[in-house]
C-alpha positions in Angstrom: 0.0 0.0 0.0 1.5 3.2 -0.8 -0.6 5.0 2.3 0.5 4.5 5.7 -1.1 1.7 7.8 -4.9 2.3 9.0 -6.0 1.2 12.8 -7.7 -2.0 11.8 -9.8 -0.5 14.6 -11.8 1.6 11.8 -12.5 -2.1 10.0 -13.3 -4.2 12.8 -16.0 -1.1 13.7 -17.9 -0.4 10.6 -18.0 -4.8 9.9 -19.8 -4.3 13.7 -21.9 -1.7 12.5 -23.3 -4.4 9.4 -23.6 -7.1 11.5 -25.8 -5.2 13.3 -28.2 -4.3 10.5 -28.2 -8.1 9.1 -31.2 -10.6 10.1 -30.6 -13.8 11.7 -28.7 -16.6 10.4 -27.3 -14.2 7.1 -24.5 -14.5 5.3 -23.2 -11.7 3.4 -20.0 -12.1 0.4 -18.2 -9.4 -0.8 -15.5 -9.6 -3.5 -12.7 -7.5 -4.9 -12.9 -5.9 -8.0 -11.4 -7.1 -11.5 -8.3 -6.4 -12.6 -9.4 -4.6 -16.0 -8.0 -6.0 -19.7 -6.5 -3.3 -21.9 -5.0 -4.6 -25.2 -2.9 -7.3 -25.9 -1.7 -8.7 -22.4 -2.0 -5.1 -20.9 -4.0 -4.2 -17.5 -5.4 -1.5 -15.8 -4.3 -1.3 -12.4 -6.6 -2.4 -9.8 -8.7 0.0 -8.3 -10.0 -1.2 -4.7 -13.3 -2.3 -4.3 -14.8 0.5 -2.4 -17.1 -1.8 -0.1 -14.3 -4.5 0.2 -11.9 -1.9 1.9 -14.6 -0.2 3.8 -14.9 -3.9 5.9 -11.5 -5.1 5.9 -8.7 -2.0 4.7 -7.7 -5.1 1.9 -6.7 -3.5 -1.6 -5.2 -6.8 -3.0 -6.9 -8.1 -6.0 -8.9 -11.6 -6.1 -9.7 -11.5 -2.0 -13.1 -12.0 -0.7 -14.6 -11.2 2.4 -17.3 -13.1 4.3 -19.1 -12.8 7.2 -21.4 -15.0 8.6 -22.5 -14.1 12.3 -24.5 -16.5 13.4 -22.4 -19.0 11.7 -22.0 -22.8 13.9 -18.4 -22.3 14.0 -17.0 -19.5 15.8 -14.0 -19.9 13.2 -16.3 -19.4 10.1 -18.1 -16.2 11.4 -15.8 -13.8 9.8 -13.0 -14.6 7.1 -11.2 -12.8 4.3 -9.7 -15.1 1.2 -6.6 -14.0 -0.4 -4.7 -15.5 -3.0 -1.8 -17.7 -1.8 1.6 -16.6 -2.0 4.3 -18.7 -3.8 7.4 -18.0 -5.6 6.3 -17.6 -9.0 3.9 -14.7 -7.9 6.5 -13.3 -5.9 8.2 -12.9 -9.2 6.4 -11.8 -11.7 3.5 -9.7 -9.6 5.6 -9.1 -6.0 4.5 -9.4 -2.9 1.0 -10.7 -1.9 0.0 -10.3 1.4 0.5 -13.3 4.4 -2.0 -14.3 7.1 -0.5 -13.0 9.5 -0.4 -9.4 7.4 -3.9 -9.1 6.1 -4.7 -10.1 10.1 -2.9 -7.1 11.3 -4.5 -5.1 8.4 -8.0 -6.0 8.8 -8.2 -7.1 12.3 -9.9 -9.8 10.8 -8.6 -13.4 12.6 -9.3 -16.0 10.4 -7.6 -15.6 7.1 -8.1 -18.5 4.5 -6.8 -18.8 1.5 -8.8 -19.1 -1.8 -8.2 -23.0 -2.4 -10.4 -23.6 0.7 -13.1 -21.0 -0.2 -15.4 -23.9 -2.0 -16.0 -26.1 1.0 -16.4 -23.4 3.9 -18.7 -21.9 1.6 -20.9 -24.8 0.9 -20.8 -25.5 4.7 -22.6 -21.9 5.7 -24.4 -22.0 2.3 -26.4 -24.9 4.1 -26.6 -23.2 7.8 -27.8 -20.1 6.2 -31.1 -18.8 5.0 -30.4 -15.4 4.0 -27.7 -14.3 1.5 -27.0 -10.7 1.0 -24.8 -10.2 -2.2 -23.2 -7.2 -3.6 -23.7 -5.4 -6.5 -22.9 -1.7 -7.9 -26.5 0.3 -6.8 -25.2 3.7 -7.5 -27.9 5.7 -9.6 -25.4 7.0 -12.2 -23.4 3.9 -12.4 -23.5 2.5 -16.5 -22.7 -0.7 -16.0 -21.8 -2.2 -19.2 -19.1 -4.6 -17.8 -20.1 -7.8 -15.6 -18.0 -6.8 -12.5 -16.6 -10.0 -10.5 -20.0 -9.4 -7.8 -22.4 -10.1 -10.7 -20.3 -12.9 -11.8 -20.7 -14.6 -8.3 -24.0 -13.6 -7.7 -24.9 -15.4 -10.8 -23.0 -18.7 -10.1 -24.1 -18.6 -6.9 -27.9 -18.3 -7.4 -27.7 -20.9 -10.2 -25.9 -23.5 -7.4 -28.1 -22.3 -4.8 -31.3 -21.3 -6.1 -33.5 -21.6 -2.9 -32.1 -19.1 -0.7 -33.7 -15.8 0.5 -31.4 -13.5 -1.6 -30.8 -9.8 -0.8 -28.9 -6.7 -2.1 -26.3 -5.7 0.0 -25.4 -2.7 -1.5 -29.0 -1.0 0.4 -27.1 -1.9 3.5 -23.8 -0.7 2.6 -24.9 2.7 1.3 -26.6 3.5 4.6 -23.4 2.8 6.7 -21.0 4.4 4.0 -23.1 7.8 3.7 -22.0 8.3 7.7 -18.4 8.7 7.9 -17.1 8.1 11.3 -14.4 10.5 13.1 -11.7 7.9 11.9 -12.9 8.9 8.1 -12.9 12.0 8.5 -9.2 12.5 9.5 -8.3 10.2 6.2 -10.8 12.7 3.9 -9.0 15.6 5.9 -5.3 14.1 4.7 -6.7 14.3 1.1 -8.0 17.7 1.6 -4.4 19.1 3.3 -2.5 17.4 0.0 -5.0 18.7 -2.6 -4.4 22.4 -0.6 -0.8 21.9 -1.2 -0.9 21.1 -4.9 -3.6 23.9 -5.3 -0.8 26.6 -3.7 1.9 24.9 -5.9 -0.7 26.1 -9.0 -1.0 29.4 -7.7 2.9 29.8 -8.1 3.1 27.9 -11.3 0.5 29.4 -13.4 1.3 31.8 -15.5 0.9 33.0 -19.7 2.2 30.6 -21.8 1.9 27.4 -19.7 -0.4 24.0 -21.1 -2.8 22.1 -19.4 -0.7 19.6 -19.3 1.9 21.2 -17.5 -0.4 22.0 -14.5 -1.5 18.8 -14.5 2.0 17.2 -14.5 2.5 20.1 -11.4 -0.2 18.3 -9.4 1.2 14.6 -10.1 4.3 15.3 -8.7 3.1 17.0 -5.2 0.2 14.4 -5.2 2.6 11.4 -5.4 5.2 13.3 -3.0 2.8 13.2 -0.6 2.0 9.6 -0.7 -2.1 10.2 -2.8 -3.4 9.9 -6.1 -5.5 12.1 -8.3 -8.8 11.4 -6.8 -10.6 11.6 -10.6 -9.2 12.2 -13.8 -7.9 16.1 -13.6 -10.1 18.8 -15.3 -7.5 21.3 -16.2 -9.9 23.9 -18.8 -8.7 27.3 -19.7 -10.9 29.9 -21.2 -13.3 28.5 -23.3 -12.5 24.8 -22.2 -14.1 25.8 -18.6 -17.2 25.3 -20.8 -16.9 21.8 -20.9 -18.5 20.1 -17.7 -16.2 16.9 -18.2 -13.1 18.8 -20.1 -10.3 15.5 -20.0 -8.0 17.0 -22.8 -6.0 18.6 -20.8 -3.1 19.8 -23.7 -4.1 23.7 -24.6 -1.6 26.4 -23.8 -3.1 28.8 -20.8 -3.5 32.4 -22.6 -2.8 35.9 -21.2 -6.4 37.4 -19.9 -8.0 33.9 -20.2 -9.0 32.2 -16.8 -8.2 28.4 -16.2 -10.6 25.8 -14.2 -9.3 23.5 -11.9 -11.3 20.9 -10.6 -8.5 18.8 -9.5 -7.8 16.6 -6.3 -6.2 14.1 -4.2 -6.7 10.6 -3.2 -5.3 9.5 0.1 -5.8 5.9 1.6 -8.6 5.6 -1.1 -10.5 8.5 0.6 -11.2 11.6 -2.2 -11.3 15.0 -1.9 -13.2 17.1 -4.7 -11.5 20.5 -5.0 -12.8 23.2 -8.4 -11.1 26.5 -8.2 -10.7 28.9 -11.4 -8.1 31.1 -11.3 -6.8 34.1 -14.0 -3.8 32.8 -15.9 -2.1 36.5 -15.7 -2.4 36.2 -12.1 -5.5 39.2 -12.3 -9.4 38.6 -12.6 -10.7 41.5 -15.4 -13.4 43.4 -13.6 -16.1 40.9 -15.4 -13.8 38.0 -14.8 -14.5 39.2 -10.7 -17.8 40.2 -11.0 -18.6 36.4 -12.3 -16.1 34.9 -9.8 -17.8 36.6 -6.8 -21.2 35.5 -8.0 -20.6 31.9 -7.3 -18.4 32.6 -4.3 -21.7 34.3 -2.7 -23.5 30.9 -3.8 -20.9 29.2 -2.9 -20.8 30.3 0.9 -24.5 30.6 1.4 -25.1 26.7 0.4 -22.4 26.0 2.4 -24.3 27.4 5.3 -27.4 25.5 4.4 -26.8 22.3 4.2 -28.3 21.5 7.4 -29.6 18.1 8.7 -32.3 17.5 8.3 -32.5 19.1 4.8 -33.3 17.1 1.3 -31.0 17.6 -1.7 -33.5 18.7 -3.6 -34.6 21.7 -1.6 -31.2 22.4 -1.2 -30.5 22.4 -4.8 -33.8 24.6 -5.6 -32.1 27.2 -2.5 -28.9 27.8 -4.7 -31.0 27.8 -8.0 -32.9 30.8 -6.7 -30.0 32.5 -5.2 -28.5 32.0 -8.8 -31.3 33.6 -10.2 -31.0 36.7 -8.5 -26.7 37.0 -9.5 -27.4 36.0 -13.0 -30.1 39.1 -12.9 -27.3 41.5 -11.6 -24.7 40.2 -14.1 -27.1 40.7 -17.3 -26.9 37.4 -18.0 -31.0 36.9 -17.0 -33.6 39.7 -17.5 -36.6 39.3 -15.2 -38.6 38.0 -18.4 -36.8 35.3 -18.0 -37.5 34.1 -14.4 -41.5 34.8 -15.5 -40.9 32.5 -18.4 -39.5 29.7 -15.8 -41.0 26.4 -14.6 -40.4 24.5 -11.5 -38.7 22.0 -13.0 -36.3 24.1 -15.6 -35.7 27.6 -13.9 -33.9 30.3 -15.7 -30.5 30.1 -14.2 -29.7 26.6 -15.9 -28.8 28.3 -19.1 -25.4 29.5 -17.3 -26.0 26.8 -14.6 -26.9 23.5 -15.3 -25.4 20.8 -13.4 -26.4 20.3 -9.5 -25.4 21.7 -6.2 -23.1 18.6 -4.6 -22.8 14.7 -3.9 -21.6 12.7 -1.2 -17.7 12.2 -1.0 -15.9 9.3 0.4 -14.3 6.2 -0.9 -15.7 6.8 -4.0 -15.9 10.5 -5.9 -19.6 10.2 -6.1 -19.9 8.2 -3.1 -23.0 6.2 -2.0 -25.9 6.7 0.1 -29.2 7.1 -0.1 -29.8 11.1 -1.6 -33.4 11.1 -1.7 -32.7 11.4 2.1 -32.4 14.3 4.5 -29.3 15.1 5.6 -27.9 13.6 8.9 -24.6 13.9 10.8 -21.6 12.8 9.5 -22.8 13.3 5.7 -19.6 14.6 3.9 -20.8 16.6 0.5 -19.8 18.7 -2.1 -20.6 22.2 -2.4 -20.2 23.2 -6.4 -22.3 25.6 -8.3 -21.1 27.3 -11.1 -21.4 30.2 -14.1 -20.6 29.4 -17.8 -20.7 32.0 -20.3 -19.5 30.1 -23.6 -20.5 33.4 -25.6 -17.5 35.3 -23.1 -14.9 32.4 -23.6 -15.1 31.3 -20.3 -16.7 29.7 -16.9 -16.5 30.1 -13.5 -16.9 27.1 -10.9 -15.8 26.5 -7.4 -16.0 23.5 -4.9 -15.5 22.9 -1.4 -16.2 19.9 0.7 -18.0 20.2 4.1 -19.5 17.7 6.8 -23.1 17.5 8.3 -23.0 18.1 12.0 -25.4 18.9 14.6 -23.9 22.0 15.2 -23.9 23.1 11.6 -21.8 22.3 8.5 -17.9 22.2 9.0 -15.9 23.3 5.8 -12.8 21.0 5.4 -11.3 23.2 2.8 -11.8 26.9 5.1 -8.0 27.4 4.3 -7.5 26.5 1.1 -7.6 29.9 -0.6 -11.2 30.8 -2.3 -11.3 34.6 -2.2 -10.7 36.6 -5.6 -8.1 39.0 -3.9 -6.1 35.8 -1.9 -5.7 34.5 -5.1 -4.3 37.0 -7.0 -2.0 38.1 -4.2 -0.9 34.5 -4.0 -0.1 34.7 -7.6 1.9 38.2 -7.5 3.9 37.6 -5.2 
């Protein structure tokens, strides 16, 4: 693992916090992901399964985790599956974790290895009535490729076809959408090493520069610092900022243009989600500012409303309206416009059509259940934005908070935000 260790504690917990939300004699399976063909004998390299490192902090491709608390023997109540080690994988892949090492990880006790998955299976398979398999659930997810979950839930039904079968995945997005204390330092390491590589920009940018170069910029104080890009980097200047999901990333940055960043770090497999949009010559143009300061003013006031108890919806509708009224003030909206609106298409998603925020967390666009209020220990996204393709450029800035009682908590308060930070950060 490139991060340093986790307290197995934080494993050991939220596996507790499952078991408590499974039914009598259940059984619940969750594998790793695929390691991904490219061409020829090429492969991507493996991404974690999200849920799989949630319950055991294991990132090593081909394990499986199963628990089974009300299993006969004590023994087969909770055990991960890894491949075996042996010389030739020590070769020609490296190092592959022990017993004794995915123990320590996972605080997990009984560690088998895959050979002997088969029969301990079949055993609980026969103790057990109810089988909770896991499957990708998120709404935005386009699953075109049968992931290694389907491919066991399949063979699995087909061996075992008069079990009570349920989907996991309902169980895991209502622990994962609550991130415990323990998360929220890891999420808080991400946020410090995306601030770092944010400053770095500020320093770096200048006429004259590509996309490309910034981008190679953040790499290097990302991997420094032991994290990742979180998502591929959207690095858009002037017109490009246009482009919702701009990936090109290879134009040269222009004198007067601005440039979009909506770049960040992955630490321990915990994302930030950082946009900020900054001038290239180091100063916004009065319209540049007037535009920037627009969303800031969004920006802060959703912050300060996203409350629990709130739905995303209403919350979305709050910054829509606000948009409204600083979309009026720019010009860009004439109050013939917001008559002309519906509730379902207001005015402002001419120059602002995307939504307000998502849950953050293992994954980018993490789980949970949206249609939700919000509750405590909700990590979001806060990201509205301005585009003004006819001006050559768009404005956009993000910040990532967390629910609390007490009201939200911005986890990026010192990264710098304010039009006149920036610049002097730039000029100096």
């Amino acid at each position: 693992m490139r991060h340093a260790p986790i307290d197995s504690k934080l494993f050991t917990q939220n596996r507790e916090r499952l078991k408590r939300l499974l039914p009598p004699k259940s059984l619940a399976i969750v594998n790793a992901n695929d390691v991904l063909p490219t061409n020829a004998d090429g492969s991507l390299p493996l991404h974690p399964n999200s849920d799989l490192f949630y319950l055991s902090g294991i990132e090593q491709e081909q394990s499986l985790l199963l628990l089974a608390p009300d299993a006969h023997e004590p023994k087969h109540r909770e055990i991960l599956f890894l491949r075996e080690p042996n010389e030739h994988l020590k070769i020609w892949e490296g190092h592959k974790h022990s017993k004794d090492e995915a123990a320590q990880i996972s605080g997990i006790k009984q560690i088998n290895w895959l050979s002997e998955f088969p029969v301990i299976f079949r055993i609980l398979m026969c103790e057990q009535e109810h089988v909770w398999l896991n499957s990708n659930e998120h709404k935005r997810a386009q699953v075109e490729v049968e992931t290694r979950d389907a491919r066991f839930a399949r063979e699995c039904q087909a061996k075992f076809p008069l079990h009570d079968y349920n989907r996991l995945a309902r169980l895991m997005h209502q622990l994962r959408v609550v991130k415990t204390p323990a998360e929220i330092e890891l999420l808080k390491q991400s946020v410090a090493i995306t601030e770092k590589g944010f400053r770095r920009l500020l320093k770096f940018v200048k006429p004259g520069v590509t996309e490309h170069q910034v981008e190679a910029e953040l790499a290097h104080e990302f991997i420094r610092r032991r994290a990742k890009f979180a998502y591929n980097p959207i690095i858009a200047s002037g017109k490009n900022a246009n482009i919702l999901h701009y990936n090109q990333n290879d134009q040269p940055c222009k004198k007067g243009d601005l440039l979009l960043l909506d770049v960040a770090a992955s630490y321990a497999n915990y994302n930030a989600d950082l946009t900020r949009t900054i001038p290239v010559s180091g100063r916004f143009t009065r319209r540049q500012k007037a535009v920037y300061n627009a969303v800031l003013r969004v920006t802060r006031a959703c912050i300060k409303g996203a409350t629990v108890g709130k739905l995303t919806r209403d919350w979305l509708k709050e910054s829509q309206l606000m948009m409204n009224e600083e979309l009026l003030s720019l010009g860009l909206l004439k109050k013939a416009d917001i008559k002309k609106q519906t509730e379902d298409e207001l005015a402002c998603r001419k120059y602002f059509m995307h939504g307000l925020g998502h849950p953050l967390g293992l994954d980018v666009h993490d789980v949970g259940f949206t249609t939700e209020p919000f509750a405590p220990g909700w990590v979001l996204t806060v990201e509205p934005g301005i585009y003004i393709p006819k001006e050559g450029f768009g404005v956009r800035l993000e910040n990532d908070i967390v629910v609390t009682a007490e009201g939200p908590v911005d986890l990026m308060a010192s990264t710098p935000i304010e039009a006149e930070e920036i610049e002097d950060l730039m000029n100096r």
